[in-house]
C-alpha positions as CSV (number, residue, x, y, z in Angstrom):
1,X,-7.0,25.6,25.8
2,X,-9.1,28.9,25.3
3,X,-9.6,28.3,21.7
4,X,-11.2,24.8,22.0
5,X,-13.7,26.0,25.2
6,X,-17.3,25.3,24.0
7,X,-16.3,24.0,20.3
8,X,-18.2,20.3,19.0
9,X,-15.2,19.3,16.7
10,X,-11.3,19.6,17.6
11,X,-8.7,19.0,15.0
12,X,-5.0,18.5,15.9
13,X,-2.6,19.8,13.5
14,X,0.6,19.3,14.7
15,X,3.4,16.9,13.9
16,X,2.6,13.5,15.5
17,X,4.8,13.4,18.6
18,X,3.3,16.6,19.7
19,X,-0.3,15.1,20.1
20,X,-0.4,13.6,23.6
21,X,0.6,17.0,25.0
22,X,-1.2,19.5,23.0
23,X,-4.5,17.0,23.8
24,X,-3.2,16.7,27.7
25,X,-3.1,21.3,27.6
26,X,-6.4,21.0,26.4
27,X,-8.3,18.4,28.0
28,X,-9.9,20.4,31.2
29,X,-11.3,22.8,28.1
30,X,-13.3,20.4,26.2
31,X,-17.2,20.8,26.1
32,X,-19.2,17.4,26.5
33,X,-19.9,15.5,23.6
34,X,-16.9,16.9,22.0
35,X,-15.0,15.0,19.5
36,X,-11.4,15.0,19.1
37,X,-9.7,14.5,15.6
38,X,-6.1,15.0,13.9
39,X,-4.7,15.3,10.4
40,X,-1.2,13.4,11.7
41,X,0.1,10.9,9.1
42,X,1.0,8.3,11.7
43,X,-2.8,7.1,13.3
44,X,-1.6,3.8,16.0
45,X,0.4,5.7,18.2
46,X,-1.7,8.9,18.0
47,X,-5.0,6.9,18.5
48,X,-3.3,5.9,21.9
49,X,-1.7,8.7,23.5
50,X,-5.0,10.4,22.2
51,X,-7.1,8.4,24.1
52,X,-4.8,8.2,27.0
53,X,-4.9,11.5,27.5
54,X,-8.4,12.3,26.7
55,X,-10.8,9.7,28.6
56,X,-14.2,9.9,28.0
57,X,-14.0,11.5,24.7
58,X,-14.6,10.8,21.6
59,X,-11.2,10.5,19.8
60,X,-11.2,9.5,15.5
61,X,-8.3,10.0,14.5
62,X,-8.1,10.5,10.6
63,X,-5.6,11.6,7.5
64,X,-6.3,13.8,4.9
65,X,-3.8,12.1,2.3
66,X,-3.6,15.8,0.5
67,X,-0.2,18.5,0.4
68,X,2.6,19.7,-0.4
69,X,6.0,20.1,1.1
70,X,5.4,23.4,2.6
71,X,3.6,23.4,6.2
72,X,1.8,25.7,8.7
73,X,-1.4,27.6,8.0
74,X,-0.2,29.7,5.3
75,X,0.7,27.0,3.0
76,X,-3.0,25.8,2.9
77,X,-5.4,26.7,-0.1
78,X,-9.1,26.3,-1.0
79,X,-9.0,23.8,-2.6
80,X,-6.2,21.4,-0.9
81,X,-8.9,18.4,-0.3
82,X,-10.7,18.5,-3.5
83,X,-10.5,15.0,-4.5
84,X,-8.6,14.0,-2.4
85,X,-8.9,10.8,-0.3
86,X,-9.4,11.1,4.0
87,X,-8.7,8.2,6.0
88,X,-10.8,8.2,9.0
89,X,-10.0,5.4,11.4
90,X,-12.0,4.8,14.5
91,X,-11.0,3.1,17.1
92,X,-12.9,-0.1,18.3
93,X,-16.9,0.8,19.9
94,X,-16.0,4.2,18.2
95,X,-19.8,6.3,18.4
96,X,-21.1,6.3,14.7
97,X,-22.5,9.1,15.4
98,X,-19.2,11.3,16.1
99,X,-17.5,9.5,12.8
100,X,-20.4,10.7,10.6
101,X,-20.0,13.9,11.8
102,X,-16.2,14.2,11.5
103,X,-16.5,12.1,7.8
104,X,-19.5,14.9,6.4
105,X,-16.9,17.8,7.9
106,X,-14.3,16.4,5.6
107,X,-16.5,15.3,2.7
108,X,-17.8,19.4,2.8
109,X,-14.4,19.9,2.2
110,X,-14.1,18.1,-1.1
111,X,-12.8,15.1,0.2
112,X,-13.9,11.1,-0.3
113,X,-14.2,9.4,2.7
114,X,-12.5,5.9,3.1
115,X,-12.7,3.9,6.5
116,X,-9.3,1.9,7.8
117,X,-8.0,0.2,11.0
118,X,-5.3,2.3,12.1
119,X,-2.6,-0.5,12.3
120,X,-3.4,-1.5,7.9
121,X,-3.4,2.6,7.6
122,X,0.6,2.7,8.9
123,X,1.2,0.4,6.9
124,X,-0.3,1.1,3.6
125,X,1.1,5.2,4.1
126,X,4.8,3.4,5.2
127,X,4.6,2.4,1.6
128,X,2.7,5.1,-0.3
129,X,4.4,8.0,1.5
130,X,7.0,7.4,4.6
131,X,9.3,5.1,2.3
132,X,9.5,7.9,-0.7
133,X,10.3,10.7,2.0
134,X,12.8,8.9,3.2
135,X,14.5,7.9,0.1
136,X,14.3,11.1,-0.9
137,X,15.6,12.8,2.3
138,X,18.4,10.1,2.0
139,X,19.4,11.0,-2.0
140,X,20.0,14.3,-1.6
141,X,21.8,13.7,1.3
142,X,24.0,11.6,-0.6
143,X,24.4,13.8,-3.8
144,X,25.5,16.7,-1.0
145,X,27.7,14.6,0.6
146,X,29.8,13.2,-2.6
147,X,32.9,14.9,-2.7
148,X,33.6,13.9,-6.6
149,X,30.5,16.0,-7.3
150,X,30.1,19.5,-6.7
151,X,27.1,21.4,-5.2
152,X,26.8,23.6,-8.4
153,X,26.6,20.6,-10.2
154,X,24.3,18.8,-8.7
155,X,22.2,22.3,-8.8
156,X,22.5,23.2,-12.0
157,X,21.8,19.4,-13.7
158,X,18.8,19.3,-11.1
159,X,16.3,18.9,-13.6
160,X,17.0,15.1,-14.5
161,X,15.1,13.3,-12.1
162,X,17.0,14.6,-8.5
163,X,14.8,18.0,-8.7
164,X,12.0,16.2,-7.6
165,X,13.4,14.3,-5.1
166,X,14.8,17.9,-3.5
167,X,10.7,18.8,-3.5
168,X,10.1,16.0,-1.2
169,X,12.7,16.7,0.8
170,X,11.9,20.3,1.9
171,X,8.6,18.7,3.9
172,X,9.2,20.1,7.6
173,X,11.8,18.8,9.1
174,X,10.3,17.9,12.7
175,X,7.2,16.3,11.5
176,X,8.7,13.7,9.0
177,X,11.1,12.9,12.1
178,X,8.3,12.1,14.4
179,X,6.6,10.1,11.5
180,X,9.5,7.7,11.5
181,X,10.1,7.7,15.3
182,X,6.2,7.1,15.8
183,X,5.7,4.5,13.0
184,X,9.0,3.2,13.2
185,X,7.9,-0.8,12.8
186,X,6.1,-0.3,9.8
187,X,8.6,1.8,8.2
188,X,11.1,-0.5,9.0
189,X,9.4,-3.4,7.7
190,X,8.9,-1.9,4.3
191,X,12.4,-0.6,4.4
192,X,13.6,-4.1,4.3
193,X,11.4,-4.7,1.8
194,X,12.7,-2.0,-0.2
195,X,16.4,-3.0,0.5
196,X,15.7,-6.3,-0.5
197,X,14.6,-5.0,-3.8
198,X,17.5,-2.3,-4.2
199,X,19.9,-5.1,-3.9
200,X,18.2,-7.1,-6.6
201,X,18.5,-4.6,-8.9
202,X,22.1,-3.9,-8.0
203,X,22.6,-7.2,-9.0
204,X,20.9,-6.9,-12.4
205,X,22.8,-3.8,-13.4
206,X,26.1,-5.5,-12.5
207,X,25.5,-8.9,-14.8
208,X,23.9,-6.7,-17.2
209,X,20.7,-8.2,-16.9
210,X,18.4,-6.0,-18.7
211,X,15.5,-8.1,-19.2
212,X,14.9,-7.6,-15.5
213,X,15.3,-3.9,-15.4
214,X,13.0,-3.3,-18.4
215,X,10.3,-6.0,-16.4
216,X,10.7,-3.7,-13.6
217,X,10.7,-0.1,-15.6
218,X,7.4,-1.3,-17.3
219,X,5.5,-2.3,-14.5
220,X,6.2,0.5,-12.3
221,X,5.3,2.4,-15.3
222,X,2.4,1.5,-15.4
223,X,1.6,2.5,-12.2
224,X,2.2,5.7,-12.7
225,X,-0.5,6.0,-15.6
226,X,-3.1,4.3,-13.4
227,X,-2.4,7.5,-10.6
228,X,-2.5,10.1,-13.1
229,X,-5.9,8.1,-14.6
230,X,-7.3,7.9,-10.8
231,X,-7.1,11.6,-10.5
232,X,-4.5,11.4,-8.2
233,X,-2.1,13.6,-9.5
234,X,-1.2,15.0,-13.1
235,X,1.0,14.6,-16.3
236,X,2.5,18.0,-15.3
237,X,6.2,18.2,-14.5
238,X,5.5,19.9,-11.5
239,X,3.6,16.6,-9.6
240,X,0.3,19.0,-10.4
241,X,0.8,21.2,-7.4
242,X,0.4,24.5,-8.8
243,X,-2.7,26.6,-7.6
């Protein structure tokens, strides 16, 4: 707890279901009028073990939707938050004082500032960002696992489409498993969501429906231009992440 003795502003940045006991080590440490933050992509079960652990201090948990797949300090850069989007979500009778300060310490960063209730944030990052890690964690664990494909193969023919699935799945290990375990109902409901879907398209490739698949391929399309167009990401084939 030496490093966080007589600082204003304390930012966890380890994997969610290490929280509540990295805040409990550091709790006798904190000056008054301290406040207490985190970067964890999970924010209703880190709000609460956060506050259980740290009474009487200011706790706003937020989520600076910015990264890559690598983790720890040394995969950071300058300019990792640049327009990128922070979701900042303060608990209930949260001091607006203590969430100005923590939103102008991210928006000196390069970041925009967007407010949420942590239960609608699980939710919207099950479906912009839990879902696709999982997916992709479970495709490659397929293609590795099929026996009528080899591993060369499915190395060297990479490039069509599973390359970028492999990307996603070399994010740390540990963290995306206490994402799931920690937002686990919202994952799940999405997931059915998802299956739901998967099956209907399953169903259109077997009766040969193609009407429905190019309804589907256009729309989703679409979606992708309106990203790039946002900012959010590039036309690059490498997702934009080069720096």
């Amino acid at each position: 707890g030496v490093a966080v003795i007589d600082a204003d502003l304390v930012i966890l940045c380890v994997p969610v279901g290490a929280m509540g006991r990295v805040a409990g080590d550091i709790a006798a440490d904190l000056a008054a009028g301290v406040v207490v933050s985190d970067v964890g992509s999970v924010k209703g079960q880190v709000l609460v073990e956060l506050t259980a652990a740290l009474p009487g201090i200011a706790v706003i948990p937020a989520h600076p939707v910015a990264g890559t797949e690598k983790s720890g300090p040394d995969a950071g850069f300058a300019s990792l938050f640049a327009g990128r989007w922070c979701i900042v979500t303060p608990p209930p009778g949260a001091d607006p004082v203590a969430v100005e300060r923590l939103s102008e310490f991210w928006r000196r960063l390069g970041a925009t500032v967007e407010m949420m209730d942590a239960a609608h944030h699980d939710l919207v990052l099950a479906v912009t960002s839990h879902l696709p890690h999982l997916i992709a964690y479970s495709i490659v664990g397929t293609a590795s696992d099929m026996e009528t494909v080899t591993r060369s193969e499915v190395i060297k023919y990479s490039a069509g489409g599973f390359r970028d699935f492999t990307r996603i799945a070399a994010s740390d290990p540990v963290m995306w498993r206490d994402v799931f375990l920690t937002n686990k109902d919202a994952v799940l409901e999405v997931l059915q969501r998802f299956t739901e879907d998967l099956t209907a398209l399953q169903r259109a490739i077997r009766w040969g429906d193609g009407d429905a698949l190019e309804t589907l391929f256009t729309r989703t399309r679409a979606i992708r231009r309106t990203i790039v167009d946002a900012g959010q990401d590039t036309d690059a084939d490498d997702f934009g992440r080069k720096h």
